[in-house]
TIVO-2410 file (N, C-alpha, C; in nm, 3 decimals):
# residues 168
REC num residu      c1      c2      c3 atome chaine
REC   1      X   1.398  -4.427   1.594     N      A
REC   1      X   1.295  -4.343   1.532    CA      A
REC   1      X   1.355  -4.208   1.493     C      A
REC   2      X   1.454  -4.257   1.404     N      A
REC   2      X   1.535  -4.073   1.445    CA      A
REC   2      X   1.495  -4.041   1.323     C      A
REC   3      X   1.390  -4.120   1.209     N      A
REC   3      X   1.353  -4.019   1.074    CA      A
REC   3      X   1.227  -3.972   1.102     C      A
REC   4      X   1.165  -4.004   1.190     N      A
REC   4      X   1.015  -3.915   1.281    CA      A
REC   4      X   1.078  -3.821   1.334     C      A
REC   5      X   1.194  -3.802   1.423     N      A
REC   5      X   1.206  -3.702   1.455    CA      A
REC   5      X   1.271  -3.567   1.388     C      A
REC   6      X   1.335  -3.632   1.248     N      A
REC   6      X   1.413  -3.543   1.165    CA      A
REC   6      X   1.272  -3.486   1.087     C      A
REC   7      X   1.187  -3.580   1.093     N      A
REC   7      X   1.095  -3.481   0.994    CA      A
REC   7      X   1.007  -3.384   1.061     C      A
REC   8      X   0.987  -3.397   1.192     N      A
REC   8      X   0.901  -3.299   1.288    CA      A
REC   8      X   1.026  -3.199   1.293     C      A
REC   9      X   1.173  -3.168   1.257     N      A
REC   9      X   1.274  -3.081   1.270    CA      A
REC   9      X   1.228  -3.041   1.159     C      A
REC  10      X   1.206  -3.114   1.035     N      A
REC  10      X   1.209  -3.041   0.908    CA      A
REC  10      X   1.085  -2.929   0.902     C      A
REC  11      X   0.978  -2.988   0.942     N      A
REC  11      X   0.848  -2.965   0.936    CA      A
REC  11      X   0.853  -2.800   1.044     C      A
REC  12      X   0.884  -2.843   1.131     N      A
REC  12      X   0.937  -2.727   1.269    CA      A
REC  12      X   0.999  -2.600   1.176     C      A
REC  13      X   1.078  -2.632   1.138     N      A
REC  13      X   1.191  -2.514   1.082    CA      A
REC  13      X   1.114  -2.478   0.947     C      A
REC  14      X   1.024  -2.521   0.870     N      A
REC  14      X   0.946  -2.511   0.760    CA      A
REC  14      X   0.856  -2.382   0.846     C      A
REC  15      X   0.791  -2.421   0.926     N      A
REC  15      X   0.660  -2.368   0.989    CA      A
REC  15      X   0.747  -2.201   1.032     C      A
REC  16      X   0.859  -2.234   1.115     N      A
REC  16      X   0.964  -2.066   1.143    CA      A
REC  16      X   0.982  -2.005   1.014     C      A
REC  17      X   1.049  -2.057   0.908     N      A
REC  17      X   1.051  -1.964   0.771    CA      A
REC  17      X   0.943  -1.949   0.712     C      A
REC  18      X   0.844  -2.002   0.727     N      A
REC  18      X   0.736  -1.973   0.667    CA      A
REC  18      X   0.645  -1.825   0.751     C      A
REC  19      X   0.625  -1.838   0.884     N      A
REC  19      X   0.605  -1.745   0.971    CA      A
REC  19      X   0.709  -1.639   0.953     C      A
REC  20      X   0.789  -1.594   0.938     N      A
REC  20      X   0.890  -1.522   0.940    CA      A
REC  20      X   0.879  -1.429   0.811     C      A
REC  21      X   0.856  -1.508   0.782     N      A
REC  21      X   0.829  -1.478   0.590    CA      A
REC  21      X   0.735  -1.406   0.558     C      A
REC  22      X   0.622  -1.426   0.674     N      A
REC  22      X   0.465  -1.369   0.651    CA      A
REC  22      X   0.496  -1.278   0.722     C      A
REC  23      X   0.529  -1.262   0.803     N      A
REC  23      X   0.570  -1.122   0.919    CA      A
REC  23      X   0.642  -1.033   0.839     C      A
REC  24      X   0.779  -1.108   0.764     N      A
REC  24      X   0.840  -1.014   0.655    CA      A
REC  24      X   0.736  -0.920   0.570     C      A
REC  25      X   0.649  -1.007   0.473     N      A
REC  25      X   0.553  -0.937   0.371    CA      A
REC  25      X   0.446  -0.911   0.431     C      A
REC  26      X   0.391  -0.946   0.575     N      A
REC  26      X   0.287  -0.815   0.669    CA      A
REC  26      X   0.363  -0.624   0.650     C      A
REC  27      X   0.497  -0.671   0.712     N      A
REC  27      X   0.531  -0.531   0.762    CA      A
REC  27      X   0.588  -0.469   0.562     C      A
REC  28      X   0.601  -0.523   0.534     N      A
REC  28      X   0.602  -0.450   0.349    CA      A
REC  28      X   0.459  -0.442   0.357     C      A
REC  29      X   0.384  -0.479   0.345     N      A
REC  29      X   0.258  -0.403   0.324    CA      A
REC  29      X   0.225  -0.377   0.370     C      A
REC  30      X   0.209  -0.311   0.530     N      A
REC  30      X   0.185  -0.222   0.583    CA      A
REC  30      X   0.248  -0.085   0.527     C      A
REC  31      X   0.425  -0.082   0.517     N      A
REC  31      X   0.477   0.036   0.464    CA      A
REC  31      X   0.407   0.064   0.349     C      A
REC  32      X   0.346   0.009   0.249     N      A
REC  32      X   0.288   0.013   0.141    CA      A
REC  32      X   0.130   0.102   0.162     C      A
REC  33      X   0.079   0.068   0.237     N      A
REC  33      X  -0.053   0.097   0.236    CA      A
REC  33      X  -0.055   0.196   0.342     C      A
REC  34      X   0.088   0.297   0.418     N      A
REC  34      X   0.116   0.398   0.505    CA      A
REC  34      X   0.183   0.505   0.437     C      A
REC  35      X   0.218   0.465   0.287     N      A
REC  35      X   0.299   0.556   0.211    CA      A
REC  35      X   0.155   0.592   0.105     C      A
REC  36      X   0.089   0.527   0.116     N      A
REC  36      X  -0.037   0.595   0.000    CA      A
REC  36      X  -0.099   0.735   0.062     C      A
REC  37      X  -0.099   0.831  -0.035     N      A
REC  37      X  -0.099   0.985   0.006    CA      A
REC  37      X  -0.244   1.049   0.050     C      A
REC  38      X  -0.356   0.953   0.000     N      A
REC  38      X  -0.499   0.994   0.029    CA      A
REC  38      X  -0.548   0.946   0.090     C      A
REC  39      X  -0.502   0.829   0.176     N      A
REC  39      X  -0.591   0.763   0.299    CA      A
REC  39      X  -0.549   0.866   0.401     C      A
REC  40      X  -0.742   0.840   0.473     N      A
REC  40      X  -0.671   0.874   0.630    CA      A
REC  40      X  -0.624   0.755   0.725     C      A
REC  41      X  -0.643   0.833   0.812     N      A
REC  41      X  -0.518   0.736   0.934    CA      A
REC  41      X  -0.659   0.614   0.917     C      A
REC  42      X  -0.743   0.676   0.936     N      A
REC  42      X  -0.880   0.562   1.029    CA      A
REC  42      X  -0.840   0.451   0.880     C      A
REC  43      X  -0.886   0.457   0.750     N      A
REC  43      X  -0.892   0.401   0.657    CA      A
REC  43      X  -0.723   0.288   0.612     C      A
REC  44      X  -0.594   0.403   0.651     N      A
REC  44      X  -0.491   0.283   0.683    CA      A
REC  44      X  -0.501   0.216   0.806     C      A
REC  45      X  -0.514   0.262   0.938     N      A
REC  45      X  -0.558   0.177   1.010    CA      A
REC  45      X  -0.637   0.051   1.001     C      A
REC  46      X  -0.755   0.056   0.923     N      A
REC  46      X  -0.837  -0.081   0.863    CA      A
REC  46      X  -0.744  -0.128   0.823     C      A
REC  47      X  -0.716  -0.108   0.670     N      A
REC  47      X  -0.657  -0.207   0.613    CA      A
REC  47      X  -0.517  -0.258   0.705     C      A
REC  48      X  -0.462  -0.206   0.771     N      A
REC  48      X  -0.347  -0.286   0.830    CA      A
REC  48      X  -0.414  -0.370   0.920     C      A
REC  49      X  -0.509  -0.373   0.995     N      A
REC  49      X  -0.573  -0.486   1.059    CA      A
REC  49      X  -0.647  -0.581   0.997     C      A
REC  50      X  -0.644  -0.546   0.898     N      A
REC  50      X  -0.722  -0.658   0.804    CA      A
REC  50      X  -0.628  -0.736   0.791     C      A
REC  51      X  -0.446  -0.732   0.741     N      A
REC  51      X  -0.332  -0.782   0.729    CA      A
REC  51      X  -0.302  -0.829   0.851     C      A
REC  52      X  -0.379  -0.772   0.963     N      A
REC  52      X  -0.288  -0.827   1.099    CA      A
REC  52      X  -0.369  -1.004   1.118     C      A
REC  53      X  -0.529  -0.983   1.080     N      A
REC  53      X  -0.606  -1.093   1.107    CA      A
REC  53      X  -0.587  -1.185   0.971     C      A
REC  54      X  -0.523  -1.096   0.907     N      A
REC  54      X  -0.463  -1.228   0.742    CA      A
REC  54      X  -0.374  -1.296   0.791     C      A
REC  55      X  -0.279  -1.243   0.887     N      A
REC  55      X  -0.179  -1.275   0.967    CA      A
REC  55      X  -0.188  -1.419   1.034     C      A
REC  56      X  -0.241  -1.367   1.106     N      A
REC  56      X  -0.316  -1.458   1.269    CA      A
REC  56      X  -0.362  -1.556   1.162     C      A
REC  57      X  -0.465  -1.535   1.092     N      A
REC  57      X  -0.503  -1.707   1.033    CA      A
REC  57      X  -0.406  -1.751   0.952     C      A
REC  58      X  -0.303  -1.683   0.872     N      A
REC  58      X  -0.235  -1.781   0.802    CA      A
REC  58      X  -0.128  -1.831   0.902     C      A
REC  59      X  -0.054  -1.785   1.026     N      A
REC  59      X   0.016  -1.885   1.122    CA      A
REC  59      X  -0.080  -1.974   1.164     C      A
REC  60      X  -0.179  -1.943   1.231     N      A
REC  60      X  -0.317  -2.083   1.257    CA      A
REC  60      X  -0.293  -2.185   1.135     C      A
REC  61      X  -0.291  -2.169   1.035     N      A
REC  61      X  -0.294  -2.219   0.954    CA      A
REC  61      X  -0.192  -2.336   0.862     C      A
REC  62      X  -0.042  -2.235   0.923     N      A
REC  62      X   0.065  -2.305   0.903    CA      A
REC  62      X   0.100  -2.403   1.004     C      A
REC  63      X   0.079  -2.350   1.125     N      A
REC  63      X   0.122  -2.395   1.259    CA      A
REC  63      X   0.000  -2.568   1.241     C      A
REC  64      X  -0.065  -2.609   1.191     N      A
REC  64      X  -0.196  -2.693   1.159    CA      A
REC  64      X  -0.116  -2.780   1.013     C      A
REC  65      X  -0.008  -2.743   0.951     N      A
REC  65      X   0.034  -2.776   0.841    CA      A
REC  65      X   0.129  -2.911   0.886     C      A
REC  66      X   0.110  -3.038   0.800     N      A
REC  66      X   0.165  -3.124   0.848    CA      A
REC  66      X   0.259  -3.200   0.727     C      A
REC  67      X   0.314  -3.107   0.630     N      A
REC  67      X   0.391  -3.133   0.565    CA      A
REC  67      X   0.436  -2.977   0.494     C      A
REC  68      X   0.590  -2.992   0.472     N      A
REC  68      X   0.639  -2.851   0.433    CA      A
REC  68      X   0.574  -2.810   0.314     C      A
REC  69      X   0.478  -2.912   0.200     N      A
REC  69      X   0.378  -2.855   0.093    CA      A
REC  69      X   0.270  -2.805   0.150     C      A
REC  70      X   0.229  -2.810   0.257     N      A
REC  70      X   0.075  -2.723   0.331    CA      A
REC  70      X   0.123  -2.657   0.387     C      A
REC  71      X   0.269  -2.611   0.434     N      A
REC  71      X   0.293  -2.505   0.498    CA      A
REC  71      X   0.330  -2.419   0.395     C      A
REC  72      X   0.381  -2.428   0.274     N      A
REC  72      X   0.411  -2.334   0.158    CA      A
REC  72      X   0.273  -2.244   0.147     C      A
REC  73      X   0.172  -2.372   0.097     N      A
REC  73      X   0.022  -2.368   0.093    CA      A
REC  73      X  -0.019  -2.224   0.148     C      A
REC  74      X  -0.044  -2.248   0.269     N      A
REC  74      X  -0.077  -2.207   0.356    CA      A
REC  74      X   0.021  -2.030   0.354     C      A
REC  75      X   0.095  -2.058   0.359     N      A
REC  75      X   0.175  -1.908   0.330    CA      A
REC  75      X   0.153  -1.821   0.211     C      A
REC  76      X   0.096  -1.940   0.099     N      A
REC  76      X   0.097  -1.818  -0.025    CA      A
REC  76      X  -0.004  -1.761  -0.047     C      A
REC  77      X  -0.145  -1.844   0.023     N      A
REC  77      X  -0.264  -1.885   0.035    CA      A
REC  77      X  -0.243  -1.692   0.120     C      A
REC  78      X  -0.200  -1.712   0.236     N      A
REC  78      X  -0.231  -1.566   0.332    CA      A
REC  78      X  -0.162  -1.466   0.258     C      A
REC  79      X  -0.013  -1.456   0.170     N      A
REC  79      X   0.065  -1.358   0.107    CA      A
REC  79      X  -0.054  -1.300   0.012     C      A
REC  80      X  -0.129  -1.376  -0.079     N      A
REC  80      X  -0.231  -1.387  -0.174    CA      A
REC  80      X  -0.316  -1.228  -0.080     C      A
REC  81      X  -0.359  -1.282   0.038     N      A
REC  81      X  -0.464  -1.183   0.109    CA      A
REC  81      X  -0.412  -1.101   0.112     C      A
REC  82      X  -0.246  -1.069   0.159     N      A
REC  82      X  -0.227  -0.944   0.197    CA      A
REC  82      X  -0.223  -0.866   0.077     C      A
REC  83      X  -0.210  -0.912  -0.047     N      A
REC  83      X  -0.174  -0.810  -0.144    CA      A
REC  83      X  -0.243  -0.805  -0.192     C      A
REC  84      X  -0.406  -0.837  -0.203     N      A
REC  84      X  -0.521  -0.837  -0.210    CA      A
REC  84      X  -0.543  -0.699  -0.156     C      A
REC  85      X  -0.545  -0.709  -0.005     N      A
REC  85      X  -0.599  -0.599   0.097    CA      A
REC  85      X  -0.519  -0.468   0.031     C      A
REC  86      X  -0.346  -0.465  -0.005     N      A
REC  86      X  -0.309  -0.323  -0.040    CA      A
REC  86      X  -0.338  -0.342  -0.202     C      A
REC  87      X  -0.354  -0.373  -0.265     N      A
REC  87      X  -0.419  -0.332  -0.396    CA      A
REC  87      X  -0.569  -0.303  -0.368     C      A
REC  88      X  -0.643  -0.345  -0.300     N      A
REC  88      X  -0.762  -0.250  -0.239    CA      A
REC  88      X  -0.781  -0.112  -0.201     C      A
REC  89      X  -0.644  -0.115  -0.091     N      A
REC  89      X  -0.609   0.052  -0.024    CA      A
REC  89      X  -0.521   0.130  -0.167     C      A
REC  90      X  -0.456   0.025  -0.276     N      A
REC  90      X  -0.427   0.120  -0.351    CA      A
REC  90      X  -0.510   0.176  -0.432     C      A
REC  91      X  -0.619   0.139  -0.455     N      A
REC  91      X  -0.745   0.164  -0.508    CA      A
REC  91      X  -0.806   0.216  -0.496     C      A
REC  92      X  -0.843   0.229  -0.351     N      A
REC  92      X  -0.917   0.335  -0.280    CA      A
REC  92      X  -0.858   0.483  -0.269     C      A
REC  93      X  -0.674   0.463  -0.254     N      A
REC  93      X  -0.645   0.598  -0.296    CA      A
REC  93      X  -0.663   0.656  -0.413     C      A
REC  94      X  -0.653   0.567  -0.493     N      A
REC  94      X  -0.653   0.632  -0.636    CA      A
REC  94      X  -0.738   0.663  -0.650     C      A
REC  95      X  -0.884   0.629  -0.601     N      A
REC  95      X  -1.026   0.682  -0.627    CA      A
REC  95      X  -1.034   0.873  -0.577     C      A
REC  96      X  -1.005   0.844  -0.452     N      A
REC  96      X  -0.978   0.973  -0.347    CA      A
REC  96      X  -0.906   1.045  -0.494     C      A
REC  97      X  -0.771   1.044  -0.522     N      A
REC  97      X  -0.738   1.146  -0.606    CA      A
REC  97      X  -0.770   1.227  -0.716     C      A
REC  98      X  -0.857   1.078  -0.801     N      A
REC  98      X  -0.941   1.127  -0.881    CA      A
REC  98      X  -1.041   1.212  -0.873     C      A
REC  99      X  -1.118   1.172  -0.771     N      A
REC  99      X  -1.215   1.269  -0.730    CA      A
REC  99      X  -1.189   1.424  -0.720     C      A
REC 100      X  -1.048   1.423  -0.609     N      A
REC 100      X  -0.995   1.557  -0.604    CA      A
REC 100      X  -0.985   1.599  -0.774     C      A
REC 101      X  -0.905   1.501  -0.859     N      A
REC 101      X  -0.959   1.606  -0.971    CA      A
REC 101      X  -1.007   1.600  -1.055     C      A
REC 102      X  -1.123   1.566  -1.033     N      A
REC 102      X  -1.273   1.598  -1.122    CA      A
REC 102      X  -1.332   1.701  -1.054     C      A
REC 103      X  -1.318   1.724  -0.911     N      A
REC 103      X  -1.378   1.842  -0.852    CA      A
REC 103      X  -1.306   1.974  -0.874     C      A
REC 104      X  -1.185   1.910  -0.933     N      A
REC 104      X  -1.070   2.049  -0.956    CA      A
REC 104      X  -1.112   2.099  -1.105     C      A
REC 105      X  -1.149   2.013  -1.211     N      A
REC 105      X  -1.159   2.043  -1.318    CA      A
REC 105      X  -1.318   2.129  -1.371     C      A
REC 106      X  -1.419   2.021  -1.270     N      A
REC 106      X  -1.550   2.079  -1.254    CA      A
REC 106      X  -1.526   2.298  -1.210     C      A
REC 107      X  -1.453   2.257  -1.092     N      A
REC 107      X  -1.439   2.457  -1.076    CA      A
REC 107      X  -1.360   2.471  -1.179     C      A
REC 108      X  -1.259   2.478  -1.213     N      A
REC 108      X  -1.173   2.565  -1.347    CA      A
REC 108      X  -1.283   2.535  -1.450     C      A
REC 109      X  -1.362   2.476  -1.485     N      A
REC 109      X  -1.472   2.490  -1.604    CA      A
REC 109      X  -1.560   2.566  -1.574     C      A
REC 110      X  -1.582   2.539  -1.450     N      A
REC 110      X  -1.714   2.674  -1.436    CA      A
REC 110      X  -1.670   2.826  -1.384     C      A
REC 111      X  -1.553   2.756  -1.342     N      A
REC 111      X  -1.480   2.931  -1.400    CA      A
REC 111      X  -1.508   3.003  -1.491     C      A
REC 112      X  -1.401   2.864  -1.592     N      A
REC 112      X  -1.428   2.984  -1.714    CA      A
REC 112      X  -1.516   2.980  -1.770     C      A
REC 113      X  -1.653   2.927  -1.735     N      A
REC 113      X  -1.788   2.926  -1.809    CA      A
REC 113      X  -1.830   3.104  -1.762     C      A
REC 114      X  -1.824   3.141  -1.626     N      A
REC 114      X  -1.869   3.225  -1.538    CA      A
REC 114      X  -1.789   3.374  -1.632     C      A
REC 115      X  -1.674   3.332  -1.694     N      A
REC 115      X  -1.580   3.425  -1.763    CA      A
REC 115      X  -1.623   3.461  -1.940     C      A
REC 116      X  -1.701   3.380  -1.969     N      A
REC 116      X  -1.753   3.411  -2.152    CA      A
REC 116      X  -1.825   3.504  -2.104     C      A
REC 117      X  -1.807   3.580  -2.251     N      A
REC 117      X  -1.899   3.670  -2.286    CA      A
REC 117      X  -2.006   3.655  -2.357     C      A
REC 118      X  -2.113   3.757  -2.335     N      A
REC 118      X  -2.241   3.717  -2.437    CA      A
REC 118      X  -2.318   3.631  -2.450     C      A
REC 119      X  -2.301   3.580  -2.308     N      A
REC 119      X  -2.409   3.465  -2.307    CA      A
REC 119      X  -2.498   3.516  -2.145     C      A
REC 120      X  -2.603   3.443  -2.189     N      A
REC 120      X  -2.721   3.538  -2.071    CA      A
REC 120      X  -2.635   3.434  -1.898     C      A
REC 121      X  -2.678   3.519  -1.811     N      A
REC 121      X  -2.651   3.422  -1.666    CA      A
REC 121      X  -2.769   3.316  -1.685     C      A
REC 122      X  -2.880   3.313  -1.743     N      A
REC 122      X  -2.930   3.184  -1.713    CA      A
REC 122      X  -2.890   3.108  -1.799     C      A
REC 123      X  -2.841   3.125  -1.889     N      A
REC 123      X  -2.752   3.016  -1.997    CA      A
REC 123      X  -2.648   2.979  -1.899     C      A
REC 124      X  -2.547   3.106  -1.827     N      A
REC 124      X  -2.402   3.047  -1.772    CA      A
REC 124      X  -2.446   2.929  -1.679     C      A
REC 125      X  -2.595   2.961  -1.546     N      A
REC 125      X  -2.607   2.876  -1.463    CA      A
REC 125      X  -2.708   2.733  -1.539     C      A
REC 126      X  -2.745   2.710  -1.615     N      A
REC 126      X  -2.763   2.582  -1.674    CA      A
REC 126      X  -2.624   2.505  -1.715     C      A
REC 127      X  -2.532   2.619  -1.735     N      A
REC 127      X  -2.456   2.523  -1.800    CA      A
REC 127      X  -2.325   2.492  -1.713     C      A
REC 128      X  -2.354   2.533  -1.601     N      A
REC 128      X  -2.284   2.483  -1.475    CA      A
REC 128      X  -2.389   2.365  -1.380     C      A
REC 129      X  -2.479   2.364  -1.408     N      A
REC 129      X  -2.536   2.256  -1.324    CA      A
REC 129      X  -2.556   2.180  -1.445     C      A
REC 130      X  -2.464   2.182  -1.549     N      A
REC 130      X  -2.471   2.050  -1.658    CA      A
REC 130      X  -2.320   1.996  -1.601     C      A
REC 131      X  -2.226   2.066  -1.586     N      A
REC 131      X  -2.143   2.052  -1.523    CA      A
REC 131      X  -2.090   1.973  -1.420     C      A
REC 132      X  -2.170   2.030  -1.275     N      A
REC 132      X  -2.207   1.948  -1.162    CA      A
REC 132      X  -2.268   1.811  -1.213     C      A
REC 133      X  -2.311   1.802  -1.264     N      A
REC 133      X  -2.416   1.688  -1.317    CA      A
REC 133      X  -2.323   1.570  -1.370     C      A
REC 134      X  -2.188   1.638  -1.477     N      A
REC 134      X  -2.120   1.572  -1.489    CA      A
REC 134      X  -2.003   1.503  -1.425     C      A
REC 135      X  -2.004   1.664  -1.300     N      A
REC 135      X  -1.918   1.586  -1.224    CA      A
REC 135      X  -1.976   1.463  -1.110     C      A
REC 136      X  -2.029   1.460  -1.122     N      A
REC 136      X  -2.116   1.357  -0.992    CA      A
REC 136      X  -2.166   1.252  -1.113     C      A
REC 137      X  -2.160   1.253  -1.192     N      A
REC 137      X  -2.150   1.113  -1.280    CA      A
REC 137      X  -2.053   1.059  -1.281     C      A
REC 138      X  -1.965   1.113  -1.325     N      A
REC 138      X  -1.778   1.073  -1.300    CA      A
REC 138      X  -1.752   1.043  -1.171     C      A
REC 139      X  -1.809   1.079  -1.071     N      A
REC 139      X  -1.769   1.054  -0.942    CA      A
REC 139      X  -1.801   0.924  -0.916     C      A
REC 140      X  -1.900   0.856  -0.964     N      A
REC 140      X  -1.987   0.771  -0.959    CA      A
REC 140      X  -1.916   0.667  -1.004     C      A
REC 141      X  -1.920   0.680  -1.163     N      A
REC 141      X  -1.797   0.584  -1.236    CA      A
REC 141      X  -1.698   0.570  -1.164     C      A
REC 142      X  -1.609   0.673  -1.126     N      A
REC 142      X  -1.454   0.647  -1.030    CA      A
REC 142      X  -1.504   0.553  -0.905     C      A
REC 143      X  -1.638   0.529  -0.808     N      A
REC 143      X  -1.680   0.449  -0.680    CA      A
REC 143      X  -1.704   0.331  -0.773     C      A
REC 144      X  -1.786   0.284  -0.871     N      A
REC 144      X  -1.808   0.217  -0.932    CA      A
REC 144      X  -1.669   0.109  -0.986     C      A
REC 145      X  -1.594   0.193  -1.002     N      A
REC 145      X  -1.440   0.083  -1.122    CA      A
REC 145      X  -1.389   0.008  -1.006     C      A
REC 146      X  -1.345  -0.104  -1.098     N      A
REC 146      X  -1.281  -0.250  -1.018    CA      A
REC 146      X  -1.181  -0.243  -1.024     C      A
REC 147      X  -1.074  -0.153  -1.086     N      A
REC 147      X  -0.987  -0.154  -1.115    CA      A
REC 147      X  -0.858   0.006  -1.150     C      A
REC 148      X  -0.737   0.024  -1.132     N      A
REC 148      X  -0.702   0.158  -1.163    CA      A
REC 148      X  -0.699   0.229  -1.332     C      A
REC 149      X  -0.764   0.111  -1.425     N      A
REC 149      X  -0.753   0.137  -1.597    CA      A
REC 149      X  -0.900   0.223  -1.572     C      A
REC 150      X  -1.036   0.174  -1.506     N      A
REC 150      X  -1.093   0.218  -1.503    CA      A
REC 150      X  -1.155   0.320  -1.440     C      A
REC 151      X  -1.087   0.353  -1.346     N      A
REC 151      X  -1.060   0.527  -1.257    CA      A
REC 151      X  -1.027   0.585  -1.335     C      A
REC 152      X  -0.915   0.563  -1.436     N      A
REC 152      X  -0.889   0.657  -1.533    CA      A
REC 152      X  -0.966   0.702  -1.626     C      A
REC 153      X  -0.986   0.563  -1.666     N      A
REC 153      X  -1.114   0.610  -1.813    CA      A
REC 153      X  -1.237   0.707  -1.690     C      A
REC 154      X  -1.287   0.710  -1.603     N      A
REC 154      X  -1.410   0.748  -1.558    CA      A
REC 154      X  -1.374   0.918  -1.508     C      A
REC 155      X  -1.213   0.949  -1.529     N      A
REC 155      X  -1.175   1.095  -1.489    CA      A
REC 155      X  -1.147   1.136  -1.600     C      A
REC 156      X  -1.102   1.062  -1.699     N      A
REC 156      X  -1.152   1.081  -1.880    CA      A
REC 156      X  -1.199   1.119  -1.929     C      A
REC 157      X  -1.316   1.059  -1.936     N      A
REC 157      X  -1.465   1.041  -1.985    CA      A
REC 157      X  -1.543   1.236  -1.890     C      A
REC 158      X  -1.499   1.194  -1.789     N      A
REC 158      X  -1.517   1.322  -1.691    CA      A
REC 158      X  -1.520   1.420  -1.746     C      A
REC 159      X  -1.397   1.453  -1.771     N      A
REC 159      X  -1.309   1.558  -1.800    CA      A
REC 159      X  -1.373   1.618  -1.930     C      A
REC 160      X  -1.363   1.488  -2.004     N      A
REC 160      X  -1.372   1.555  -2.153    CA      A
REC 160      X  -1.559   1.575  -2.161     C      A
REC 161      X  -1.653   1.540  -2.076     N      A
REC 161      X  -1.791   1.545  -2.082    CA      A
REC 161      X  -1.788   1.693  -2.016     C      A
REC 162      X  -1.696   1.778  -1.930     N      A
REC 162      X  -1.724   1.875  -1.940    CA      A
REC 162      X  -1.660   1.998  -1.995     C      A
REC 163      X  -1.536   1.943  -2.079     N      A
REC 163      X  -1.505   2.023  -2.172    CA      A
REC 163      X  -1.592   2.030  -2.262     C      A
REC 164      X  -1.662   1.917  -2.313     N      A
REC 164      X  -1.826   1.938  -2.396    CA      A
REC 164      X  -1.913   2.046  -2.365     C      A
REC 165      X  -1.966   2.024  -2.268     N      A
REC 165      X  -2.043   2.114  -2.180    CA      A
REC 165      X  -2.006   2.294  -2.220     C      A
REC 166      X  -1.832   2.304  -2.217     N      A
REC 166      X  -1.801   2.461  -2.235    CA      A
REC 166      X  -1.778   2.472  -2.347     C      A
REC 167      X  -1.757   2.385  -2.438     N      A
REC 167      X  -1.773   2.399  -2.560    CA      A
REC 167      X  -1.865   2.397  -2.617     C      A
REC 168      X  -2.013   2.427  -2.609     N      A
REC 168      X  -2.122   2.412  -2.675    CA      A
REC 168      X  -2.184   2.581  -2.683     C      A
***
């Protein structure tokens, strides 16, 4: 019976590189989602446990695999999650930054709204809570996007809705 036992060797040593492999691209995406500049700890903390329990089920999963095609399976199937989870956390940073600057652009506009001349203060303060108004729309759009094309367009769109605003 020595080709039953060569294939439980094959199958064996399939299941170690395959595990090994996932442990490899766990700890890359962990560094990945510890090098993003706007999470806090609590928020990388999640997502790396989210990778740790992507983890745990895809060895459950391999270790259950009874040919080296369900153990591939099974590995690309969990790689799939993890880079799922840090294109999420990269997402979520990018939201965080944006925000920082739409809130950065919102004050330097109502700066220099606060800085024209010849216009009454109840004109300047309408046209700073048109402002605010726009920035918390944009903020909205940036929680809203599925994606980093559309964070952009929504700090865009932002931006230039309250350069409108001081230009009127």
């Amino acid at each position: 019976d020595d080709l039953g036992a060569k294939n439980i060797t094959i199958i064996d040593n399939a299941k170690d590189k395959a595990t090994e492999e996932l442990e490899k691209d766990a700890g890359d995406a962990k560094d990945k989602i510890d090098k993003l500049p706007n999470l806090s700890d609590d928020e990388k903390k999640a997502a790396k446990d989210k990778i740790d329990e992507a983890v745990k089920e895809g060895k459950e999963q391999i270790e259950k695999g009874e040919s080296p095609e369900d153990i591939t399976e099974s590995k690309k199937d969990t790689v799939e999650s993890i880079d799922k989870i840090v294109d999420n956390a990269k997402l979520a940073d990018e939201k965080i930054a944006a925000k920082a600057e739409l809130e950065k652009k919102a004050q330097s506009t109502k700066d220099a709204i606060d800085e024209l001349t010849g216009i009454s203060k109840e004109d300047k303060k309408n046209a700073k809570e048109l402002v605010d108004q726009a920035l918390e729309d944009a903020k909205k759009a940036v929680d809203q996007a599925k994606d980093s094309e559309a964070v952009q367009a929504a700090v865009s769109n932002g931006k230039k809705a309250m350069d409108e605003i001081y230009n009127k």
